[in-house]
N, C-alpha and C positions, 0 to 999 in steps of 0.2 A: 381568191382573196376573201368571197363573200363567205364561202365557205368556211373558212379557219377562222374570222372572228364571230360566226356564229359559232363554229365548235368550241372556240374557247369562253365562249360567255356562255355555254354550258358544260363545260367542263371545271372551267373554275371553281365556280361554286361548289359542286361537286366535291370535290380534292380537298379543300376549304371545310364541309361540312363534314368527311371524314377526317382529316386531321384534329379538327376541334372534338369529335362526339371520344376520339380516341384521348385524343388531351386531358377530356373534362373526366374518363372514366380511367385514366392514371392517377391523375388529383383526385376523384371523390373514391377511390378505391383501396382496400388493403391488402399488403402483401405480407400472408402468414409464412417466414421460413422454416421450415421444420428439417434439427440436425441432431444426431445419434450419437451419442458418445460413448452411447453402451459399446460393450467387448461381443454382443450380438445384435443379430438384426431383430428389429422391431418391426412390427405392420400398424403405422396408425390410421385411426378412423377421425371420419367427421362424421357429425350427425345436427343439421340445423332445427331449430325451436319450430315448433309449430306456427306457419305464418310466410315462414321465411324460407327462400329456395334454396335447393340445395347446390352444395359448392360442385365446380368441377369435377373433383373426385371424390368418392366418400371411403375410401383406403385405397390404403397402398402398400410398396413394400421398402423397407430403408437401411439398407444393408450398415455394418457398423461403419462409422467413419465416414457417412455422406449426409450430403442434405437436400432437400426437394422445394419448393416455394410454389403456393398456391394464391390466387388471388379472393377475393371478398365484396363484395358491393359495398355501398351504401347502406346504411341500417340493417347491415346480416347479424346474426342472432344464432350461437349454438356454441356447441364443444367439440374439443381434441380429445382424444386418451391414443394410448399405444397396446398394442395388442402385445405378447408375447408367448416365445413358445411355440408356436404357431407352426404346423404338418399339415400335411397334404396326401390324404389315401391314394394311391397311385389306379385303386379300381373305380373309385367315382369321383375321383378329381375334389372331393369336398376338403376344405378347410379347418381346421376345427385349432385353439388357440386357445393353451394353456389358462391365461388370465387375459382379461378386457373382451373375449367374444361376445361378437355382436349377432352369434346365430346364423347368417346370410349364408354360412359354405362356402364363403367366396372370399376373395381379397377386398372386393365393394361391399361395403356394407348396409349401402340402397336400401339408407334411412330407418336402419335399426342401429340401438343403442346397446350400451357398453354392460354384458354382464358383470357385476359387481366381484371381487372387488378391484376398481381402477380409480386411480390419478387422471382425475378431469382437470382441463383448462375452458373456461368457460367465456364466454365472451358477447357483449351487446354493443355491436358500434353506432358511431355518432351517426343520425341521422334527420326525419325532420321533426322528431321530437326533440333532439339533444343534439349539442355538440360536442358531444362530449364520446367517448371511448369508456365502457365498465367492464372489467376483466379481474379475475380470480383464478386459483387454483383448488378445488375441491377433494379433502380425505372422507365427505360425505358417504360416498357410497365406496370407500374402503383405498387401498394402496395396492398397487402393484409394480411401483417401478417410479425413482427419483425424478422430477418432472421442473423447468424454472421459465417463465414466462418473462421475456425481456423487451422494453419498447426500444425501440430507433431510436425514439424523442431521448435526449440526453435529462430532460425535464421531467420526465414518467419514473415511475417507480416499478422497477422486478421484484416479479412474487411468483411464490414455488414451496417445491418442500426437495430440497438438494440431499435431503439425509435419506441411507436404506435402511428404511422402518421395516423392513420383512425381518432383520439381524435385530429389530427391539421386539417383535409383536409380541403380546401375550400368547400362549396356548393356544386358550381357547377361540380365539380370534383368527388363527396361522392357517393356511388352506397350502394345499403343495410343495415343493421345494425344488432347489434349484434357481434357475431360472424361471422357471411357472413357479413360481413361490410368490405370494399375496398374503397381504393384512386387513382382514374384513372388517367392516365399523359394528358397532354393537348391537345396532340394530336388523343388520344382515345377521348376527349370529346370535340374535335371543329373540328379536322381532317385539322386544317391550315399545309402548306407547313411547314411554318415557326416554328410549333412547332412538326412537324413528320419530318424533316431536310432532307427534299425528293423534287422533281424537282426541281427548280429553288435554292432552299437552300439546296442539296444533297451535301452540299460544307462546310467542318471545317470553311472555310476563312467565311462563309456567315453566315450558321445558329450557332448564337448565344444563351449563357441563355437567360432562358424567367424567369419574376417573375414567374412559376410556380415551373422551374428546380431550380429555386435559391432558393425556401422554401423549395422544399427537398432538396435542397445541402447545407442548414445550418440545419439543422436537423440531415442528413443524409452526413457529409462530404465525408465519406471514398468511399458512392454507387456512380455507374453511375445516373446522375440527366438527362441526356440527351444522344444523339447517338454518339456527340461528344466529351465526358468528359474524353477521354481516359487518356491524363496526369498524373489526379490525382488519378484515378480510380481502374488503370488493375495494379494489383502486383503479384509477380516475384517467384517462389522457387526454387532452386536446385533439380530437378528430379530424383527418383521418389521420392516423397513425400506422405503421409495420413493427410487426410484432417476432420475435424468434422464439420459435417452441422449443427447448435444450431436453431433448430424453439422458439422462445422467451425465448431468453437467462437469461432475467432479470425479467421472471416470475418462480411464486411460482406453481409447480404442483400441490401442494396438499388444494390450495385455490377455493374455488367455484366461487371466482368473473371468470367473464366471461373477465376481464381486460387483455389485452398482458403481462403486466409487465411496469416497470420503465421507464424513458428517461436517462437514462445512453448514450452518444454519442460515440459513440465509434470512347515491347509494339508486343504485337499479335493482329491479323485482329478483330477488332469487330462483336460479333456476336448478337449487337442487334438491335430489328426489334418493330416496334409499327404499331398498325390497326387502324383504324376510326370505331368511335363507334356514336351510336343515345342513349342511353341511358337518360334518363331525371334526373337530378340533385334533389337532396331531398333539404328539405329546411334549413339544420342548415349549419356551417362554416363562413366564415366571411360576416356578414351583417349590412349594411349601412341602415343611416333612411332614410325608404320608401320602405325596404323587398329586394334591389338589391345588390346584391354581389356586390363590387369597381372592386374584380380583374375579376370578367365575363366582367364587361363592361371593363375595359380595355382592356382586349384577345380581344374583338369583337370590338374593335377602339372608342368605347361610354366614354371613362372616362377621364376626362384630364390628361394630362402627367406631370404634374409639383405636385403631388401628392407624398408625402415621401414614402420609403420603410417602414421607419423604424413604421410607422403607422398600417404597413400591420401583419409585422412578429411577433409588439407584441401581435398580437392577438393570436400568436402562441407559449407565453413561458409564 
């Protein structure tokens, strides 16, 4: 008898202190679920901000028509993208993925980031600086696949870019096809100051839209079109929140076209970053007679400026 209420005046508490450490880390935690709508499988990655641990898994693989759910601490801090395309050499087992490779060879991408150009979801949650939830969807470092960020909270607002901008890109902008088909931002594909908003334009006041960030920011209202679109961009949720990552929301899984889907359109420190790229431009998107893109030569100062927008963008609806 002395036995069993000593056991259980250590046991109790016990039971007690795991139930609670488990409770408290369902409520202060986030559940990211990630679901495929695409007509193919995707591999997406995580990759946490410098600071911040890294999640359980940092990829995986998401066959079309499923969905996976990852959890989140407390104040984690990082981005989503989707790989695609994605083979596997059968002689050295490496990976290697059309658009969004993270380099690693592997399905994990143990904390390497997304070659450009990808559809980021980026994200800061509430912790003990804020209570707050700050999340975006990023065309900064370029497109490769329809992408829509949705809260639980019926209160939160979704943001995304649900259209496929690979069927709008310019040219000179276009990297592969298919489904490895990608839309590079401008400064991956000329590497000017003025459209990577770095040295001399590392300034809100100075670097301005360029007709590139303005094609996807009427396309793509709700995404970051630029580094400094914050305004309209970074939206807000009451912490902690669960969030659902939609890879092409307004595609039919169960359709064999290789298509994304429809064109349905649907403040914390920014966390984004663009590279300079050499890649060489294919030849479809918008062309002028004599085979020259209007808006390459304008990027590169060739095209006169008194030239409408509106000539540009309806090449794009």
């Amino acid at each position: 008898m002395a036995f069993s209420l000593f056991s259980s005046s250590i046991l109790l508490p016990f039971f007690f202190f795991l139930f609670s450490s488990f409770f408290t880390f369902k409520v202060n935690s986030t559940t990211f679920t990630f679901t495929n709508k695409c007509p193919n499988t995707v591999w997406p990655a995580t990759l946490s901000n410098s600071g911040t641990a890294p999640l359980s898994t940092t990829g995986f693989i998401l066959p079309s028509g499923t969905s996976l759910a990852i959890q989140a601490p407390t104040g984690w801090s990082g981005r989503f993208w989707a790989r695609t395309s994605c083979t596997t050499l059968s002689s050295s087992n490496h990976l290697t993925c059309a658009t969004g490779d993270c380099g690693s060879g592997q399905i994990e991408c143990s904390g390497a980031g997304a070659t450009p150009p990808a559809t980021l979801a980026e994200f800061t949650l509430a912790g003990p600086s804020s209570t707050k939830d700050f999340y975006d969807v990023s065309l900064v470092d370029g497109y490769n696949i329809p992408m829509m960020v949705v809260a639980a909270n019926g209160g939160c607002e979704s943001t995304g870019c649900a259209v496929d901008l690979n069927n709008r890109c310019p040219a000179e902008l276009r990297v592969g096809e298919g489904e490895g088909e990608g839309c590079r931002s401008a400064c991956e594909a000329f590497g000017k100051e003025e459209y990577c908003c770095s040295g001399e334009y590392a300034n809100p006041s100075v670097c301005k839209p360029t007709v590139y960030s303005e094609m996807f920011k009427a396309a793509c209202p709700r995404s970051y079109s630029y580094a400094f679109d914050d305004p309209s961009s970074t939206f807000t949720c009451d912490g902690p929140a669960d969030y659902s990552i939609i890879f092409c929301p307004n595609a039919d899984p169960s359709s064999s076209s290789s298509s994304y889907g429809g064109d349905d359109d649907s403040s914390s420190p920014s966390q984004k970053s663009s590279r300079d790229g050499t890649t060489e431009p294919t030849t479809k998107g918008v062309v002028l007679e004599g085979g020259e893109s209007w808006l390459a030569n304008l990027a590169m100062g060739d095209a006169p400026s008194s030239r409408k927008f509106f000539s540009i963008f309806h090449q794009f609806y």
